[in-house]
C-alpha positions in Angstrom: 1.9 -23.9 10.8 -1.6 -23.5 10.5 -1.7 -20.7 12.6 0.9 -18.8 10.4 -1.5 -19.5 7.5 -3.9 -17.9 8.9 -1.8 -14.8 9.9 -0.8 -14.3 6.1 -4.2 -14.5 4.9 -5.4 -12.5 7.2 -3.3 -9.7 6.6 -3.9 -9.9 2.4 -7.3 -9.9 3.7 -7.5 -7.2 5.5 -5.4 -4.5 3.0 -8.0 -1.9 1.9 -8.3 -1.4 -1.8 -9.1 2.8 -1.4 -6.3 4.7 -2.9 -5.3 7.9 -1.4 -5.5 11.0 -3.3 -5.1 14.2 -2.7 -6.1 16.8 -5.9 -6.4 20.4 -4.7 -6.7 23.7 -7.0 -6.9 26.7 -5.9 -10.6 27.8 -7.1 -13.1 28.2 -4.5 -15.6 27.0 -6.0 -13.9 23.7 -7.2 -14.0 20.5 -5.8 -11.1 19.2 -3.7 -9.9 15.3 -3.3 -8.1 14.8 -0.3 -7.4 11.2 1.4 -10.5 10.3 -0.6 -12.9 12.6 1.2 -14.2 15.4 -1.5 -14.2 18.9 0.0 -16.4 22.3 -1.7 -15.3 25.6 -0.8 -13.4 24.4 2.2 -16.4 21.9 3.4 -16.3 18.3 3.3 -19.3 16.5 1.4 -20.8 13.6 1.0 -21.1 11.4 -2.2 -24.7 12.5 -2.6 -24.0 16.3 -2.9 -20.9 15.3 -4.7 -23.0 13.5 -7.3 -25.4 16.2 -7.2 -22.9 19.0 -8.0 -21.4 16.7 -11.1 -25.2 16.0 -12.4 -24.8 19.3 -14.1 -22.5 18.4 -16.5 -23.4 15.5 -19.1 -19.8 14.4 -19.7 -19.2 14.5 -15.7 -22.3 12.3 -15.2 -20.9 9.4 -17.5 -17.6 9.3 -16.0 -19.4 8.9 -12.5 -22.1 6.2 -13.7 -19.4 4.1 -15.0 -17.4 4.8 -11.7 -20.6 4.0 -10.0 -20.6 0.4 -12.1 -16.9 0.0 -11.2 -17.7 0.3 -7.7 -21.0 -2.4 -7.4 -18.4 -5.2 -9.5 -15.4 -4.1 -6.8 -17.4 -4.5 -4.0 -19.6 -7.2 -5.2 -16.6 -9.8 -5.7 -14.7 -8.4 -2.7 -17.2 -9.1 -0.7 -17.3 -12.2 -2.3 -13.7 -12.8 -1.5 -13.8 -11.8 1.9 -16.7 -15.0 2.4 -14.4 -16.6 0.9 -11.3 -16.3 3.0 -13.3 -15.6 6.1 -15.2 -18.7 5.9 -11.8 -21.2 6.1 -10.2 -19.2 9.0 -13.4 -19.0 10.9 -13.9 -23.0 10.5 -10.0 -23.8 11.3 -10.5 -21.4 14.7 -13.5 -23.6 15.3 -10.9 -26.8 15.8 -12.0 -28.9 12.5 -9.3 -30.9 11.3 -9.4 -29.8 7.9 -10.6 -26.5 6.9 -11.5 -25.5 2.9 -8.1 -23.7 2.0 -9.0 -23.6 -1.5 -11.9 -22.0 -0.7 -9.3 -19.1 1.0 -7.2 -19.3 -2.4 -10.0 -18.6 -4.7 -11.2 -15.6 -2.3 -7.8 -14.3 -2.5 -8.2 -14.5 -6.3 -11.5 -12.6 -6.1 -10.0 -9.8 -4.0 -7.5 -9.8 -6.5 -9.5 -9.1 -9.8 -11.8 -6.5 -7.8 -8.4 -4.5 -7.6 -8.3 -3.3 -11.2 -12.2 -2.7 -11.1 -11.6 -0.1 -7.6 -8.9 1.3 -9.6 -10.7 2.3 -12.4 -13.6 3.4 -10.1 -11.5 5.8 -8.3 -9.5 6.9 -11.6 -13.4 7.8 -13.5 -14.1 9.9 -10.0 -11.5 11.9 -10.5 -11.7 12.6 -14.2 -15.2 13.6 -13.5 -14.0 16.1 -10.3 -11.5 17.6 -13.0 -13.5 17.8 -15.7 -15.9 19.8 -13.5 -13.3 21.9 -11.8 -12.4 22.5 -15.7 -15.6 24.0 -16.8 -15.6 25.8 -13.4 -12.4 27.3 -14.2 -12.9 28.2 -17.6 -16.8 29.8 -16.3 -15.0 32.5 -14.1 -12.7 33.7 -16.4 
């Protein structure tokens, strides 16, 4: 029974928060989303040059600072939650007799309520790629 406890937490635990997206325009000198990797004129980049190429553009900078402060309270409390639920499976593989379950609920909780913050995060991102695929646009015309 425990075992199958285990198994389900496990498997909540281990379900990635990333969403996929996929946002492509035909520019060649916008910036592309696919599968969450960011591609400029047909090249991938990294988040550096990505936030480098949004810097130029004041409104594009606040949408990625506050997708930037999503991301520390996402990561901060699933991290926190994966402690959490790691801790109780690590000590029941260990053989004790009674291993802090509750301990695995509230990390489930925590993974939980960092859901809504990745969300967001990955929602500003892209507002900021369109906004500056926007003014791109609206530049070569």
């Amino acid at each position: 029974m425990n075992k199958v406890y285990i198994l389900i937490i496990f498997l909540f635990a281990s379900v990635s928060t990333h969403a996929q997206d996929t946002l492509a325009i035909s520019s060649k000198d916008t910036i592309s989303i696919i599968n969450a990797a960011y591609y400029y004129k047909g090249e991938k980049i990294n988040r550096r040059q990505l936030k480098e190429m949004l810097s130029y553009c004041g409104e594009c900078t606040v949408l990625l600072t506050k997708s930037a402060n999503n991301e520390i309270i996402s990561s901060t409390l699933g991290a926190a939650g994966a402690f959490c639920i790691g801790y109780p499976i690590g000590y029941a593989l260990a053989g004790a007799n009674d291993p802090p379950w509750i301990m695995a609920g509230a990390g489930f909780g925590l993974i939980l309520s960092a859901i809504p913050f990745e969300i967001k995060r990955v929602k500003k991102l892209r507002e900021a790629v369109l906004m500056y695929n926007k003014i791109v646009l609206n530049n070569t015309k």
